[in-house]
C-alpha positions as CSV (number, residue, x, y, z in Angstrom):
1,X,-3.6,-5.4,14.7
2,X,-6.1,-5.7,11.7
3,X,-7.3,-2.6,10.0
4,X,-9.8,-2.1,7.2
5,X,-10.2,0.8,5.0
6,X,-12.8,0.9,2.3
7,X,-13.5,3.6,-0.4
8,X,-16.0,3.5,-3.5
9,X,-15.6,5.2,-6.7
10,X,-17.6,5.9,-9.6
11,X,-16.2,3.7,-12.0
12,X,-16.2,0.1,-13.0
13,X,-13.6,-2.2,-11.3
14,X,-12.0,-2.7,-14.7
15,X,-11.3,1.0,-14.9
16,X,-10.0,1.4,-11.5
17,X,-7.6,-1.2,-12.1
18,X,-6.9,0.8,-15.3
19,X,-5.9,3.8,-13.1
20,X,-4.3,2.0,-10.4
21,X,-1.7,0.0,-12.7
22,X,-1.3,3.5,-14.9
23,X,2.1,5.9,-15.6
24,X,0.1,8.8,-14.0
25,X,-1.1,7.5,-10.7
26,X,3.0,6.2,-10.3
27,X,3.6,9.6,-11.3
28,X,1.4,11.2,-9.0
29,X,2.5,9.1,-5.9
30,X,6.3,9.9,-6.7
31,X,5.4,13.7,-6.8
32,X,3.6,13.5,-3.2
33,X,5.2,10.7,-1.6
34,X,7.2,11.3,1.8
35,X,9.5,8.1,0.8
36,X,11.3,7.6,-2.4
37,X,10.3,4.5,-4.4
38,X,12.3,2.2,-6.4
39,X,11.0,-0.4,-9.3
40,X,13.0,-3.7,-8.1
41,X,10.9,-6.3,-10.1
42,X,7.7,-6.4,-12.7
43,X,7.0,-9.8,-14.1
44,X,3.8,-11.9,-15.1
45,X,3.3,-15.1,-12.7
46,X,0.2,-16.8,-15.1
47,X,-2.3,-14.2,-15.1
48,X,-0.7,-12.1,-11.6
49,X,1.3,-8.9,-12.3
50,X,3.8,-9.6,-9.3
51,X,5.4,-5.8,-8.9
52,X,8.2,-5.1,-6.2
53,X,9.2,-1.4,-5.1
54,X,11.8,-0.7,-2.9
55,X,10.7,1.8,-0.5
56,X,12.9,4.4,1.3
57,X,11.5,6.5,4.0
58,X,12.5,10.2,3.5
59,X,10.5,11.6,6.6
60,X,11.0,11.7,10.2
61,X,9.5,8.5,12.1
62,X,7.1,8.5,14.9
63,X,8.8,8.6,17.6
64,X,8.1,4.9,19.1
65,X,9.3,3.6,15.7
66,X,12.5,5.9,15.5
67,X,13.3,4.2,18.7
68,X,13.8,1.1,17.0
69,X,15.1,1.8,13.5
70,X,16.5,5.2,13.4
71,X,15.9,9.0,12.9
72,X,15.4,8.2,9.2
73,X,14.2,4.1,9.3
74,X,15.2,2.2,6.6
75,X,14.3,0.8,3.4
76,X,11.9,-1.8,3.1
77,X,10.4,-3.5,0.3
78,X,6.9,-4.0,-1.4
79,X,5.5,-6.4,-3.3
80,X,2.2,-6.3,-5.0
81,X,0.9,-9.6,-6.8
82,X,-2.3,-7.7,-8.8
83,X,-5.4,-10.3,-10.1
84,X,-7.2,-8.5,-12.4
85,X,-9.4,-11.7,-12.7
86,X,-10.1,-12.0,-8.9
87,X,-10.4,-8.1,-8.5
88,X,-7.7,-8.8,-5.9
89,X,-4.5,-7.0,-4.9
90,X,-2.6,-8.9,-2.2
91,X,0.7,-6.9,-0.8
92,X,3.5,-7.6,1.8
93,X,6.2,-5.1,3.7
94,X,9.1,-6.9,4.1
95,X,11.2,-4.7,6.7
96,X,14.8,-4.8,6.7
97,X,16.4,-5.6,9.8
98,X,13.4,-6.9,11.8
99,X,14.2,-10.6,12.0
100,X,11.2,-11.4,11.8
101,X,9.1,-9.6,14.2
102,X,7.7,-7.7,11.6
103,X,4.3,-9.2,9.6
104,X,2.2,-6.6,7.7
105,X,0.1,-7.2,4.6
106,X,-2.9,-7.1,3.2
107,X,-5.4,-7.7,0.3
108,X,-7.6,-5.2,-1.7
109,X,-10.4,-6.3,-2.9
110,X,-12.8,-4.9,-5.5
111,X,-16.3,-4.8,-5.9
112,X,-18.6,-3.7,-8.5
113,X,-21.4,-1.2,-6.9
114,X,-24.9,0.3,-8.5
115,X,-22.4,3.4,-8.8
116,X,-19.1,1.8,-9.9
117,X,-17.1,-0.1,-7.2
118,X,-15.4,-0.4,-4.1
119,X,-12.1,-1.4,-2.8
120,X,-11.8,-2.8,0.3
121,X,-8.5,-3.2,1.5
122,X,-7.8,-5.5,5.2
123,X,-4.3,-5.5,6.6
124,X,-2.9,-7.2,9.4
125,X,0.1,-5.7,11.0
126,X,1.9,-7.9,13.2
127,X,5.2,-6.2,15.5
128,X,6.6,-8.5,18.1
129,X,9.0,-6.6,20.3
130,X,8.4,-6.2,23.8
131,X,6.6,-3.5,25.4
132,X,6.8,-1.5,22.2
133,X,5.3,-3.5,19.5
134,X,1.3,-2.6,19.8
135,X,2.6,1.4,19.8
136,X,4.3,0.7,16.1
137,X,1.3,-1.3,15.3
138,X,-0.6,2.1,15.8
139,X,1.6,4.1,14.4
140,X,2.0,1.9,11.4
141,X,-2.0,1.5,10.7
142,X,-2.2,5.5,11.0
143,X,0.3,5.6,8.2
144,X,-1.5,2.9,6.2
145,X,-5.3,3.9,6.4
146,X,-3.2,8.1,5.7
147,X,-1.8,5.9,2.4
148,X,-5.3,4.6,1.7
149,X,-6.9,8.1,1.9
150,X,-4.4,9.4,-0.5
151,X,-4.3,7.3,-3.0
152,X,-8.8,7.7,-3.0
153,X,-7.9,11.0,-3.8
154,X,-5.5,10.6,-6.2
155,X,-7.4,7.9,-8.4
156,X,-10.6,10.1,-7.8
157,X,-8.4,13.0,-9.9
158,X,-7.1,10.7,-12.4
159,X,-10.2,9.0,-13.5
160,X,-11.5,11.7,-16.3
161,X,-8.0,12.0,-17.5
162,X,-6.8,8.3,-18.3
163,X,-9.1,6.4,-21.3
C-alpha cells in the first residue's frame, strides 16, 4: 500500500530541518507519544545523519494487528538517514518478529515554496500474511498519515521558539 502525506510550512527548508533535527521537537514527541522511544544509534555516514530509535508501543493495537503480535505488539526499530543537502529524509521500520513479511518505509522530501516549503513524505507499506495483511496495511497507514499530522503540528508550534 503506498500512501502520501504532504504539509507546507512557513519557513525555509533549512529551518525546518532546524526544527525537525532539534532537542525540543524530541522533547515534544516523548511528551505526547503513545510509544516510548529509545536512541539506539546517531552517527554521520559522509554528509547523512543516520539516527536509529527503538520504538516500543505503549497503546492498545488495532485489533487486526493485535491478532498477530499481541495485546501490547512489540518493539520495532527506526532508522532515519537525514540529507540536509538533498532535502531528503529516507526512513525504515524494521519489525521484530515478522520474518520478513513486513516492508514499510518511506522518504520525506522537502521543497522550498513562495511561502516557505513543503514536505512531502511517500511510504510504501508492504504486509504479506494471508488474508490479513491489506487490514494491517490500513491500519498501519492510519497510524502513519495520524504521525504525519502530529508532528505538522508540533513543528508549526516550535518554529517561533527555536533560532
Amino acid at each position: 500500500m503506498k500512501i502520501e502525506v504532504i504539509h507546507d510550512f512557513p519557513c525555509s527548508p533549512d529551518r525546518f530541518f532546524d526544527v525537525i533535527e532539534s532537542s525540543e521537537l524530541e522533547a515534544a514527541i516523548a511528551r505526547l507519544s503513545t510509544s516510548r522511544r529509545e536512541p539506539l544509534e546517531e552517527r554521520w555516514d559522509a554528509s547523512i545523519l543516520v539516527r536509529r530509535w527503538r520504538i516500543t508501543p505503549s497503546r492498545e493495537l488495532p485489533g487486526v494487528i493485535r491478532k498477530l503480535l499481541g495485546r501490547q505488539g512489540l518493539p520495532y526499530a527506526q532508522t532515519s538517514r537525514v540529507d540536509r543537502e538533498n532535502r531528503t529524509i529516507d526512513w525504515t521500520i524494521d519489525v521484530a518478529r515478522s520474518a520478513g513479511r513486513a516492508q514499510i518505509g518511506g522518504v520525506l522530501q522537502v521543497e522550498p515554496t513562495e511561502t516557505g516549503c513543503r514536505r512531502m513524505m511517500r511510504s510504501e507499506i508492504r504486509i504479506r500474511v494471508p488474508l490479513v495483511g491489506s487490514r494491517v496495511e490500513s491500519a498501519i497507514a492510519k497510524d502513519v498519515r495520524r504521525t504525519y499530522e502530529r508532528s505538522h503540528r508540533l513543528v508549526l508550534g516550535l518554529l517561533p521558539e527555536i533560532p
